[in-house]
Backbone as a chain_set.jsonl record, in Angstrom:
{"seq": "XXXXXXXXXXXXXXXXXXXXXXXXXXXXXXXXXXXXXXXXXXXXXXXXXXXXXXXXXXXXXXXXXXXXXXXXXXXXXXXXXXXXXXXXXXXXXXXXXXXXXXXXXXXXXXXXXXXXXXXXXXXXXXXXXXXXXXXXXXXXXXXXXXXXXXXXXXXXXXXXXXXXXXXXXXXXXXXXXXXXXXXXXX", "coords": {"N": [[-20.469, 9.473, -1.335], [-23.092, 7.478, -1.015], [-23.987, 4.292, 1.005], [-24.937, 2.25, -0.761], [-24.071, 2.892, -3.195], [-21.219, 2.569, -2.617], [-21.345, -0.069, -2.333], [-21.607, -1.382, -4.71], [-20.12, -0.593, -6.238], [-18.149, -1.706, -4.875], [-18.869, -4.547, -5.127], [-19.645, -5.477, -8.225], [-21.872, -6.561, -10.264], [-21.064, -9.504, -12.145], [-21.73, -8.412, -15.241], [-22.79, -5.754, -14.665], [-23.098, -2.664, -16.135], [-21.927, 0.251, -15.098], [-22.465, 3.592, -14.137], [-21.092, 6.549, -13.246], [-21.891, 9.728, -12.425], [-19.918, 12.55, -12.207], [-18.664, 15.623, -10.081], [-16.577, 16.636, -9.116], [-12.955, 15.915, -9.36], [-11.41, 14.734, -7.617], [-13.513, 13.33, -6.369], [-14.144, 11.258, -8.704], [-11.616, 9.996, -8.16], [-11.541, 8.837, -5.673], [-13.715, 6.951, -6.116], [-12.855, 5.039, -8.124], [-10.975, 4.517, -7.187], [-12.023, 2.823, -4.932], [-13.611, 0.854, -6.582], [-10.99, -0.177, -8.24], [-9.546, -1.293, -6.212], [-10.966, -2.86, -4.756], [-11.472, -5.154, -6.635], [-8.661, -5.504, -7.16], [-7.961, -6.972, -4.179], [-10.015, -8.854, -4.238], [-8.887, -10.575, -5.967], [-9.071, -10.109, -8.806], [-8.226, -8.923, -11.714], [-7.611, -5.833, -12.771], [-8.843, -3.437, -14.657], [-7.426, -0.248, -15.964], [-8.908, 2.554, -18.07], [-7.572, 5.418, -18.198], [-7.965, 8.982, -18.365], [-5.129, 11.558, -19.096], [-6.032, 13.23, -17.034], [-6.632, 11.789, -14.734], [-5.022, 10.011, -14.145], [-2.245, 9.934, -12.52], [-3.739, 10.683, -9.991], [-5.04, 8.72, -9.506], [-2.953, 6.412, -9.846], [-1.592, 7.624, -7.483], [-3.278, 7.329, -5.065], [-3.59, 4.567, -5.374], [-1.47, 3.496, -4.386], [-0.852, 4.633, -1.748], [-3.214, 3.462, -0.442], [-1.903, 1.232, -0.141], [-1.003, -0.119, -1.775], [0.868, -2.612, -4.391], [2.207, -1.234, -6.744], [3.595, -1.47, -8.784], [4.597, -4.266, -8.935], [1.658, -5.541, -8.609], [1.059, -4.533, -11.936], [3.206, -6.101, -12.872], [2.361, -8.495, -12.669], [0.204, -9.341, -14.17], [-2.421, -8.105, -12.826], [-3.024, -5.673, -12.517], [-3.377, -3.507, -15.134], [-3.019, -0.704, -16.574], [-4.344, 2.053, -19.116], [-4.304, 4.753, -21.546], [-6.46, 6.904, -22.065], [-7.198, 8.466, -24.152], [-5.547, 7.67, -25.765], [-6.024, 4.957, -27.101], [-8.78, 5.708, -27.949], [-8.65, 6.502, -30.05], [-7.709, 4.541, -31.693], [-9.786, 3.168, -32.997], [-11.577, 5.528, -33.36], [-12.123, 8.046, -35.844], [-12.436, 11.528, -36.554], [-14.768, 11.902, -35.945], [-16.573, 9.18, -36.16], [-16.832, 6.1, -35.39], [-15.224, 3.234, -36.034], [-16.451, 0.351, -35.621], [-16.147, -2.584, -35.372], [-13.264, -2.695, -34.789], [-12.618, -1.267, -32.919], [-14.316, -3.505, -31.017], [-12.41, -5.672, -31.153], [-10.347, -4.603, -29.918], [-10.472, -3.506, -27.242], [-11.803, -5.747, -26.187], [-9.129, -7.849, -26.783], [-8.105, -6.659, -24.847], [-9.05, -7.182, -22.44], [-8.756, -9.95, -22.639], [-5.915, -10.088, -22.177], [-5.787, -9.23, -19.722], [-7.385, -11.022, -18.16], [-5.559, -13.623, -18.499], [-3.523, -12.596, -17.536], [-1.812, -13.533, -15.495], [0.366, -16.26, -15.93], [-0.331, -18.944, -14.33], [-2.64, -18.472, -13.178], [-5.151, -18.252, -15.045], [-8.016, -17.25, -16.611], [-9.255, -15.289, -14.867], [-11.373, -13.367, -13.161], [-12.297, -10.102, -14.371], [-12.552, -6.827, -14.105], [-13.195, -3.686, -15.232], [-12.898, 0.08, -15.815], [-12.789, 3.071, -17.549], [-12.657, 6.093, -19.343], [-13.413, 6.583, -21.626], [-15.355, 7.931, -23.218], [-16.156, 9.771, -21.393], [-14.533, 11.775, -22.78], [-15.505, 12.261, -25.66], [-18.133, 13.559, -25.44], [-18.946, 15.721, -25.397], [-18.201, 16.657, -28.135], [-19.635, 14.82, -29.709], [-21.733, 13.521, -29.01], [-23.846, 11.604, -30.13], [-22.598, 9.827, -30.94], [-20.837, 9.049, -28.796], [-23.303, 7.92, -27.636], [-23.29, 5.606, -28.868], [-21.041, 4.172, -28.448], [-21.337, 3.511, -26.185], [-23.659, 1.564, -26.545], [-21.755, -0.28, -27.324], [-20.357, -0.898, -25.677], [-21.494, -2.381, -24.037], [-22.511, -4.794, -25.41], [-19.628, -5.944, -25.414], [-19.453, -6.235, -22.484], [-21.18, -8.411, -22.146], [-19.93, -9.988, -23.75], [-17.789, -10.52, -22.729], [-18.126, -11.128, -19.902], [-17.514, -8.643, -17.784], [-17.623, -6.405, -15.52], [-18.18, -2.842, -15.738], [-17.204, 0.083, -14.767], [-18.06, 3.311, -16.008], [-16.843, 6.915, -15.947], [-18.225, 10.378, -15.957], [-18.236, 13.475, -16.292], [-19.636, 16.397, -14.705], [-19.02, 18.58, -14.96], [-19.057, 22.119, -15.371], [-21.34, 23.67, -18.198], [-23.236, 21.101, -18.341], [-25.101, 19.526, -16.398], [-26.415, 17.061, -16.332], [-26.621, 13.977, -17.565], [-27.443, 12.858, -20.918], [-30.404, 11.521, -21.501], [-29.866, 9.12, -23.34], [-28.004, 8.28, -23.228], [-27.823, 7.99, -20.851], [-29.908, 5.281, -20.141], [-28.135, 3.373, -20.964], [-27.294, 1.956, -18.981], [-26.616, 0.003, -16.433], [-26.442, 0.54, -13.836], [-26.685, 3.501, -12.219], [-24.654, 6.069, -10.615], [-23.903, 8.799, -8.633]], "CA": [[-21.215, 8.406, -1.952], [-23.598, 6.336, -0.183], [-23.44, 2.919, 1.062], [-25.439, 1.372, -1.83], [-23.149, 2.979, -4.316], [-20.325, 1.84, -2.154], [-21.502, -1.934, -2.618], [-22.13, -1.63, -6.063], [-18.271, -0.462, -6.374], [-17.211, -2.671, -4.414], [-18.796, -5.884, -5.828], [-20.573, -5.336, -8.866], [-22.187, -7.809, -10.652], [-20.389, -9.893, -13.411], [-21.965, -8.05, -16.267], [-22.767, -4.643, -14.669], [-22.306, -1.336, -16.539], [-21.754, 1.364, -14.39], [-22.255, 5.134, -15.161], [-20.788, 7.834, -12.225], [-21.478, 10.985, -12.954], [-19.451, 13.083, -10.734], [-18.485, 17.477, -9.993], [-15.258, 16.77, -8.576], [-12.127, 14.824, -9.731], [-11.475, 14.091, -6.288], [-15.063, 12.211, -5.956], [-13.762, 9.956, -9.27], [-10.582, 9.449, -7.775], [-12.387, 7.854, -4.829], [-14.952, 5.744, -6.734], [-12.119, 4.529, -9.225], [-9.734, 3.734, -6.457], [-12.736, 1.986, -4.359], [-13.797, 0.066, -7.673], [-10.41, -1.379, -8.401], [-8.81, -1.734, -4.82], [-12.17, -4.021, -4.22], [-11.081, -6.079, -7.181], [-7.774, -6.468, -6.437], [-8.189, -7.75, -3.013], [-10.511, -10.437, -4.914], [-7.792, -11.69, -7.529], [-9.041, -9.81, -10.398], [-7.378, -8.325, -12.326], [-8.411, -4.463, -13.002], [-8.14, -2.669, -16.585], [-7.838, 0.913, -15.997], [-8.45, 3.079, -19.277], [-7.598, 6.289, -17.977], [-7.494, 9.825, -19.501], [-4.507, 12.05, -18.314], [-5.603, 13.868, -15.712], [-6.649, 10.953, -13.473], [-3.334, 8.772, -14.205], [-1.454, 10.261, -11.197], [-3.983, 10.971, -8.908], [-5.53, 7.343, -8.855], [-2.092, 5.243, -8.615], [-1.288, 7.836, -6.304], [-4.377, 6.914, -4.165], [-3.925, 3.464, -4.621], [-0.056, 4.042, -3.481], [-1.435, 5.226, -0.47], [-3.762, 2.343, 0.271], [-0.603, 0.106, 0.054], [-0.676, -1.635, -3.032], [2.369, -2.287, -4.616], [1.656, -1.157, -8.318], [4.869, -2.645, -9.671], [4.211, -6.076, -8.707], [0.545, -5.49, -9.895], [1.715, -4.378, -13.616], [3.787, -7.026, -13.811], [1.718, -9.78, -12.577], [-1.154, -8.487, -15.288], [-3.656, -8.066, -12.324], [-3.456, -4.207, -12.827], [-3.344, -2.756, -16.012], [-3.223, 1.179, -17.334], [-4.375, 2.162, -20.58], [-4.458, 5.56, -21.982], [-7.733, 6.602, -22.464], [-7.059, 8.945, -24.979], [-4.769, 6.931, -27.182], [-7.107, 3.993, -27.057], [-10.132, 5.669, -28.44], [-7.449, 7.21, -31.291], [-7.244, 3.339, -32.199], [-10.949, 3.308, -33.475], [-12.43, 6.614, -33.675], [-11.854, 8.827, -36.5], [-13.042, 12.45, -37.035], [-16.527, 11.511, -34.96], [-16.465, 8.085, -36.377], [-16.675, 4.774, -34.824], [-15.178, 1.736, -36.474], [-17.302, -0.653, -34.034], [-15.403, -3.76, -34.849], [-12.243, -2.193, -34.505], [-13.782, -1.059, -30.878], [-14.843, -4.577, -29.914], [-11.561, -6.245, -31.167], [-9.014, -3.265, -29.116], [-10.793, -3.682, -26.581], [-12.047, -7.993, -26.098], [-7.98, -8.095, -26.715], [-7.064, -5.957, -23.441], [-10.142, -8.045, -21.436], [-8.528, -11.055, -22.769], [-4.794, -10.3, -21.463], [-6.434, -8.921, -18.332], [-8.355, -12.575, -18.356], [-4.74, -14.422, -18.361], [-2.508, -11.722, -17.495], [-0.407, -14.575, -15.272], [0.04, -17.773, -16.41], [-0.765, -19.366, -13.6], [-4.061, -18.529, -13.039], [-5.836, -18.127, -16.411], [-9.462, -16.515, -16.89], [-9.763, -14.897, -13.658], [-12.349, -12.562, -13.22], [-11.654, -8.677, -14.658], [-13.434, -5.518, -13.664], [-13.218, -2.154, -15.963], [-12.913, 1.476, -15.493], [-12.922, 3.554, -18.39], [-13.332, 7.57, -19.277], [-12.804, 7.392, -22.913], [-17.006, 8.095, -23.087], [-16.277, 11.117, -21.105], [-13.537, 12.323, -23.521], [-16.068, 12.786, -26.398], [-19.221, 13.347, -24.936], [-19.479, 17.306, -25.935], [-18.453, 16.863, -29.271], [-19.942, 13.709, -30.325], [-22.667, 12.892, -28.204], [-24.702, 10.326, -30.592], [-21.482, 8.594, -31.29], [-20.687, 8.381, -27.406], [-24.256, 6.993, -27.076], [-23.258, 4.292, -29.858], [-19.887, 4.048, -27.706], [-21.819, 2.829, -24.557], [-24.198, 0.107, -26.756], [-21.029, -1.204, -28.004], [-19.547, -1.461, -24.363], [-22.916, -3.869, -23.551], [-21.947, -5.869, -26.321], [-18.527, -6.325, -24.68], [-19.728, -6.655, -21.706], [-21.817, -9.542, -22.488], [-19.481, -11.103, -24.437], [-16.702, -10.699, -21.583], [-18.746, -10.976, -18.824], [-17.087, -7.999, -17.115], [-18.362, -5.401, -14.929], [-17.561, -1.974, -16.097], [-17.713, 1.616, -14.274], [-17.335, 4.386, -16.844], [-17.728, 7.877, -15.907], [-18.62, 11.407, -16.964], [-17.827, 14.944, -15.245], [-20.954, 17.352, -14.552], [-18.623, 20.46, -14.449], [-19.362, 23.318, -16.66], [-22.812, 23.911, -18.699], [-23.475, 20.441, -18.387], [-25.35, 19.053, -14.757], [-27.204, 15.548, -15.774], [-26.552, 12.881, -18.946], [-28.642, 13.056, -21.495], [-31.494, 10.15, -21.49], [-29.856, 7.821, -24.383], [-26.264, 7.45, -22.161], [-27.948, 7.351, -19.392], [-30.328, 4.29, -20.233], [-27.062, 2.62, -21.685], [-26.37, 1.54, -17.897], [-27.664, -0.617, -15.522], [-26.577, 1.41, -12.448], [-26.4, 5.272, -11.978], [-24.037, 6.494, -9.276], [-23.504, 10.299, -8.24]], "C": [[-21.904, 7.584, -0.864], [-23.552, 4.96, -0.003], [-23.752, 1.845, 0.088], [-24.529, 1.399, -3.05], [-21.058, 2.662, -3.979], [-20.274, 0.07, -2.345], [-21.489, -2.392, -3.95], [-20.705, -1.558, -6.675], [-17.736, -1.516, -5.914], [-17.163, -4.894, -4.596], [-19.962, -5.889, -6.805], [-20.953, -7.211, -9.524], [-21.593, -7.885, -12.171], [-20.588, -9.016, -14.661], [-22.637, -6.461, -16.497], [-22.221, -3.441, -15.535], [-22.937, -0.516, -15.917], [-21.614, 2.844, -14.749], [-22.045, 6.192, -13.731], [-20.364, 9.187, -12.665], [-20.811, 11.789, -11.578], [-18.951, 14.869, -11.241], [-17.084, 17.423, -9.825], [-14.417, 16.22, -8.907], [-11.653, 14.428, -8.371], [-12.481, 12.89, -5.396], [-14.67, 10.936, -7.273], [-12.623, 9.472, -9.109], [-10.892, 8.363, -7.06], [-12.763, 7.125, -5.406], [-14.035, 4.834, -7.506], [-11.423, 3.483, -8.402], [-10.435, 2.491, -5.529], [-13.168, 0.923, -5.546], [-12.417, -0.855, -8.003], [-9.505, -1.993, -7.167], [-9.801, -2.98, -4.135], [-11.895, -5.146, -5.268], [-9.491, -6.609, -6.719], [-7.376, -7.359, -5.484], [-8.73, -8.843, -3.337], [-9.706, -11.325, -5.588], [-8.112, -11.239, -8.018], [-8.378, -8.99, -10.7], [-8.474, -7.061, -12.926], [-7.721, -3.561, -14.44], [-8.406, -1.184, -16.064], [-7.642, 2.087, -17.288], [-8.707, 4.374, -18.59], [-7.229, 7.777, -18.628], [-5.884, 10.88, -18.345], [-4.112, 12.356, -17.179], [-5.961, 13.05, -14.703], [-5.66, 10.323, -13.404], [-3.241, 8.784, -13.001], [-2.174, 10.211, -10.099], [-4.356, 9.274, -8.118], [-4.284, 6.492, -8.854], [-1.444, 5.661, -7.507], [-2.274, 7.105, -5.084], [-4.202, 5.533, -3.683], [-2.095, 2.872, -4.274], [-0.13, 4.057, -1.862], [-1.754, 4.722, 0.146], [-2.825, 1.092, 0.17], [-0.624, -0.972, -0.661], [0.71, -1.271, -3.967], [2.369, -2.57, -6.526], [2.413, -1.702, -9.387], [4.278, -3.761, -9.788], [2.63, -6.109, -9.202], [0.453, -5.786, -11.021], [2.24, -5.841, -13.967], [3.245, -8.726, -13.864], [0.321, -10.141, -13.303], [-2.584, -8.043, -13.896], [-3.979, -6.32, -11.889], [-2.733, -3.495, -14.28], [-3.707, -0.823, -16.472], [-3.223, 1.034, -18.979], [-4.708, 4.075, -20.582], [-5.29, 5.913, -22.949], [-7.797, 7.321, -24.268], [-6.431, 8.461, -26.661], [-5.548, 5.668, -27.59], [-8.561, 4.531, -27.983], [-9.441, 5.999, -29.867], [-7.665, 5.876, -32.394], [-8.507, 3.557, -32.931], [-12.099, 4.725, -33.537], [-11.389, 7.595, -34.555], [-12.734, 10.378, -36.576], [-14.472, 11.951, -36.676], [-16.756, 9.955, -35.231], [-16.398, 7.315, -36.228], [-16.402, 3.748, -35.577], [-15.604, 0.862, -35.313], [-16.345, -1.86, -34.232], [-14.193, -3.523, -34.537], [-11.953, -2.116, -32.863], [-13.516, -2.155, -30.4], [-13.243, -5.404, -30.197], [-10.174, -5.734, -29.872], [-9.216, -4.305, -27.911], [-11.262, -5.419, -25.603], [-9.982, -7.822, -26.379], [-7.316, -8.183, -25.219], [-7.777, -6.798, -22.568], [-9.299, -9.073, -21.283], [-6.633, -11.086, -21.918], [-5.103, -10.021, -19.889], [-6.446, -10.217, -17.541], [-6.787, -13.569, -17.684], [-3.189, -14.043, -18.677], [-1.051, -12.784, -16.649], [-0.899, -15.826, -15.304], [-0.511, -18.757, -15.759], [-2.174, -19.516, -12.938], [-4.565, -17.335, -14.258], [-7.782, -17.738, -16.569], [-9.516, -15.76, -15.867], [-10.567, -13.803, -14.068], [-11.874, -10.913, -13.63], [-12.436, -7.818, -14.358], [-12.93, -4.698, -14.842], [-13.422, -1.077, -15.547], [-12.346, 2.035, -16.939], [-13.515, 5.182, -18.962], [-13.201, 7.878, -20.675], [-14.527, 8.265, -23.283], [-16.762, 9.577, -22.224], [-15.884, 11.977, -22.199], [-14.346, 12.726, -24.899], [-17.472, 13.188, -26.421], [-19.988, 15.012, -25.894], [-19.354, 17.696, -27.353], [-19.128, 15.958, -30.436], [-21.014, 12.826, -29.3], [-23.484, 11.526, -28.716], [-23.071, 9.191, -30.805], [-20.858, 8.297, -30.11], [-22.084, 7.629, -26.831], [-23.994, 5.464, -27.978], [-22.022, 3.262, -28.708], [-20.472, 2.846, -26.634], [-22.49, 1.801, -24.933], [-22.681, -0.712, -26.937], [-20.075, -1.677, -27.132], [-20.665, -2.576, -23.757], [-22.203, -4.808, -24.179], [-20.525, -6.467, -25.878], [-18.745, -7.209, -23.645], [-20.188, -8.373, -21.312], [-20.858, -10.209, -22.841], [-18.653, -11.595, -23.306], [-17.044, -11.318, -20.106], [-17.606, -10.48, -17.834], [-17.709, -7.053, -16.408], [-17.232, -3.831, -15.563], [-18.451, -0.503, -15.801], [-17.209, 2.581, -15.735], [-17.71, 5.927, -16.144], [-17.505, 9.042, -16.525], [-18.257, 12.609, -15.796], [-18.918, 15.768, -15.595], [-20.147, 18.773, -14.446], [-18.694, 21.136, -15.88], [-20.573, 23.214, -16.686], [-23.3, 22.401, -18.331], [-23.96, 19.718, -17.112], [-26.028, 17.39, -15.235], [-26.614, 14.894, -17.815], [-27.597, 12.991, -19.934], [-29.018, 11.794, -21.53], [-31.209, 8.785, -22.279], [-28.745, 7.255, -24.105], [-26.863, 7.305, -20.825], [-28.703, 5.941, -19.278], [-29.353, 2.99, -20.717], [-26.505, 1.515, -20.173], [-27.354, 0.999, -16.788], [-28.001, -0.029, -13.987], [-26.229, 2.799, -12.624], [-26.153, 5.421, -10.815], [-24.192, 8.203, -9.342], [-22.897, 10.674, -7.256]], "O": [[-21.277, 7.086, 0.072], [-23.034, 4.334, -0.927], [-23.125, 0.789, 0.003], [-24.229, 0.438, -3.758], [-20.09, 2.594, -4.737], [-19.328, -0.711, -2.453], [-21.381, -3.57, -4.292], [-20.258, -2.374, -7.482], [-16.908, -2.202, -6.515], [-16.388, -5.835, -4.425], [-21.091, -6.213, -6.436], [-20.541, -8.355, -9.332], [-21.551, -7.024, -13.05], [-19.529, -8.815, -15.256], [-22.937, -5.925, -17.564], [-21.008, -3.256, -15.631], [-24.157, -0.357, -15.958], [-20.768, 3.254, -15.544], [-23.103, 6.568, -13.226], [-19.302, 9.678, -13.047], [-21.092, 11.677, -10.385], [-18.897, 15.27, -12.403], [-16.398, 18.232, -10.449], [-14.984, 15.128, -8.961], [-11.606, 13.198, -8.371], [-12.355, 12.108, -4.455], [-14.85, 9.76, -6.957], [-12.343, 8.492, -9.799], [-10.703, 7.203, -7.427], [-12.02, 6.144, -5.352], [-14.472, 3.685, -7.572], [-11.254, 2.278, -8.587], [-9.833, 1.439, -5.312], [-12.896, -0.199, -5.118], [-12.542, -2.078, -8.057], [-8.876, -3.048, -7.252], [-9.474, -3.786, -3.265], [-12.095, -6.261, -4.787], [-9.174, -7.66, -6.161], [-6.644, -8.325, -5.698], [-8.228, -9.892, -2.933], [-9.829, -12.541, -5.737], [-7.362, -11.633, -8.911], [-7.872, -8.229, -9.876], [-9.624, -7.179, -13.349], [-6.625, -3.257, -14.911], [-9.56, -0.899, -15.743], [-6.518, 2.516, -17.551], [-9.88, 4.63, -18.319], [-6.256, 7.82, -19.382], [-5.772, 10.792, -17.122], [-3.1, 12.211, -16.494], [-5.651, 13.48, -13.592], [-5.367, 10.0, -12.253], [-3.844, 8.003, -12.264], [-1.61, 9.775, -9.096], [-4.154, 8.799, -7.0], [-4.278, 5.7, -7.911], [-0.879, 4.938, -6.686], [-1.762, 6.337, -4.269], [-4.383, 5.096, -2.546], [-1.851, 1.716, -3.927], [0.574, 3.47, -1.041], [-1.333, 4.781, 1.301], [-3.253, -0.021, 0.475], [-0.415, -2.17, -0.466], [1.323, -0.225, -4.179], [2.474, -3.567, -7.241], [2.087, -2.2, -10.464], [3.524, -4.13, -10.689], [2.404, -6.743, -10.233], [-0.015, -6.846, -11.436], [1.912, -6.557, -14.914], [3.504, -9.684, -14.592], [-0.443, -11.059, -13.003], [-3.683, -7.689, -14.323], [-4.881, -5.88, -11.176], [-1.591, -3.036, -14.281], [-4.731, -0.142, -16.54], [-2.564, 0.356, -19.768], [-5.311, 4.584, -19.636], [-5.242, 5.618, -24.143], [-8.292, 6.798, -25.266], [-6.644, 8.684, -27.852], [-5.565, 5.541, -28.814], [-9.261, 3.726, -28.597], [-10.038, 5.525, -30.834], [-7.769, 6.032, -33.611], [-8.269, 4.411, -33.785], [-13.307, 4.654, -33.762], [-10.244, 7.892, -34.215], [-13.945, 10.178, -36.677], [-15.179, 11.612, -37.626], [-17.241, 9.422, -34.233], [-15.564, 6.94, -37.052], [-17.416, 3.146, -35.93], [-15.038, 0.79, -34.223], [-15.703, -2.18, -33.231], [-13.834, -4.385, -33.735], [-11.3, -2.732, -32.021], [-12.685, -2.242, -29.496], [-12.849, -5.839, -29.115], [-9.383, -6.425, -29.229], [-8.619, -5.34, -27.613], [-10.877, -5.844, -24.513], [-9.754, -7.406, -25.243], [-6.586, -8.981, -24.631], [-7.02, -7.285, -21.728], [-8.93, -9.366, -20.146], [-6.264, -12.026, -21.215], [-4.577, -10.682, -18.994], [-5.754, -10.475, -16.557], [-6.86, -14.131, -16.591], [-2.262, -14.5, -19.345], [0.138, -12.826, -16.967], [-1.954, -16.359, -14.957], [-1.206, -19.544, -16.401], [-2.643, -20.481, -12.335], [-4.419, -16.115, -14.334], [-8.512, -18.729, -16.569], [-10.522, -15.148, -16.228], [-10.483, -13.327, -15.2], [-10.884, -10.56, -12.988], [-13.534, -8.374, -14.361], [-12.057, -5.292, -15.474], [-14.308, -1.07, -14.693], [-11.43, 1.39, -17.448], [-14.727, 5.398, -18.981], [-12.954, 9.013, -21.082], [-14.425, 9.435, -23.652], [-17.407, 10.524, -22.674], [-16.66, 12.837, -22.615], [-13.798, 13.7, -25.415], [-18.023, 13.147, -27.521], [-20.968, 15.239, -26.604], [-19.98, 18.618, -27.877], [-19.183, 16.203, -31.641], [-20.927, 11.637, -28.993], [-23.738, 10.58, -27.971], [-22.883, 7.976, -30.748], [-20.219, 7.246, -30.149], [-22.072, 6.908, -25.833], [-24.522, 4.399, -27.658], [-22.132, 2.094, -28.334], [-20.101, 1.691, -26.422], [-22.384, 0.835, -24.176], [-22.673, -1.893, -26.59], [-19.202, -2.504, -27.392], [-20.358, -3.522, -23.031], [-21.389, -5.553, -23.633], [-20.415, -7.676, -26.083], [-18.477, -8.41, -23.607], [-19.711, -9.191, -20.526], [-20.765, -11.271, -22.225], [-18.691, -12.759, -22.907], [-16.237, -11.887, -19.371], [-16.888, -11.247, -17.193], [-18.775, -6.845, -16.987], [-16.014, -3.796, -15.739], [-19.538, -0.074, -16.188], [-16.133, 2.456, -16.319], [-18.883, 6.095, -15.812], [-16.762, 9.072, -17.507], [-18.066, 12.418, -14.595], [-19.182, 15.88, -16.792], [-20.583, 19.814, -13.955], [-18.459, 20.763, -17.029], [-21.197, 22.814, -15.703], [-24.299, 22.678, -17.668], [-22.994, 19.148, -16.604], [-26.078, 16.561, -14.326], [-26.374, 15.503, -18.858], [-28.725, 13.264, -19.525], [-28.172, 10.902, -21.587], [-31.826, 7.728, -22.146], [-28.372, 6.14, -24.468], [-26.437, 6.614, -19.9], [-28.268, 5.251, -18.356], [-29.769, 1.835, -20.815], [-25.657, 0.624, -20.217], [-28.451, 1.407, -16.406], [-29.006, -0.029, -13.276], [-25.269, 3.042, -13.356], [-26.933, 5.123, -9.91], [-24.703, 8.674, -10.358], [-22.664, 11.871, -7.093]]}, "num_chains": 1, "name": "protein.A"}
């Protein structure tokens, strides 16, 4: 990744949505772990909605870089969510309940927000792959997905990376998820 998309990780702007498409799960390990290891160091508190197969690799990673993920968890300024069970909450059979969506979701922002008592609103970042997770079988309803993460956004004023995997038939986004985002990484 280059140094622009290194800065952009590493201090996006309040209301940024972020789209990294990436080949490798090793390249969104990186970007994930540089995205919330740059918040934590700030005080914010980082929401990670992750699907399976990144779980392990990214708190391994950020294991590694010597954060102490316990004390994180329990101090709310790192959160895990399961990306999979999360979209379960509001998507049916291709289906989007949108307020359902913005409520789940504005909930987890909001404990994020004033995860310890002591210091109350602090700033939150996002990471999020549930938008990958239906992309091939539900493409217009993952482009609805991504307006209805603006709308979050906005409301939350959070910054939020989501990304997408280019492996298989698939090499670039199609034009109506990709305009959904203010920055495009690779």
């Amino acid at each position: 990744m280059n140094s622009t998309g290194r800065e952009i990780l590493s201090s996006p702007d309040p209301q940024s949505h972020i789209v990294y498409a990436y080949n490798d799960d090793s390249q969104l390990t990186e970007a994930v772990c540089l995205f919330a290891a740059a918040g934590i160091r700030k005080i914010e508190s980082v929401l990670l909605i992750l699907s399976d197969r990144h779980y392990h690799s990214v708190r391994e990673f950020l294991e590694q870089d010597g954060f102490d993920l316990e004390e994180l968890e329990s101090t709310g300024h790192l959160l895990f969510y399961d990306a999979r069970g999360l979209l379960s909450s509001f998507l049916f059979d291709g289906i989007l309940d949108e307020l359902k969506f913005k409520m789940v979701v504005g909930a987890l922002i909001e404990k994020a927000k004033g995860g310890n008592k002591r210091r109350k609103n602090r700033q939150v970042r996002v990471f999020g792959e549930m938008v990958d997770l239906i992309l091939k079988l539900h493409p217009k309803t993952t482009e609805r997905l991504e307006q209805l993460w603006n709308d979050v956004i906005a409301q939350h004023s959070v910054p939020l990376l989501c990304a997408y995997s280019l492996s298989g038939p698939q090499d670039a986004l199609p034009s109506g998820i990709h305009s959904c985002h203010s920055h495009a990484l690779a």
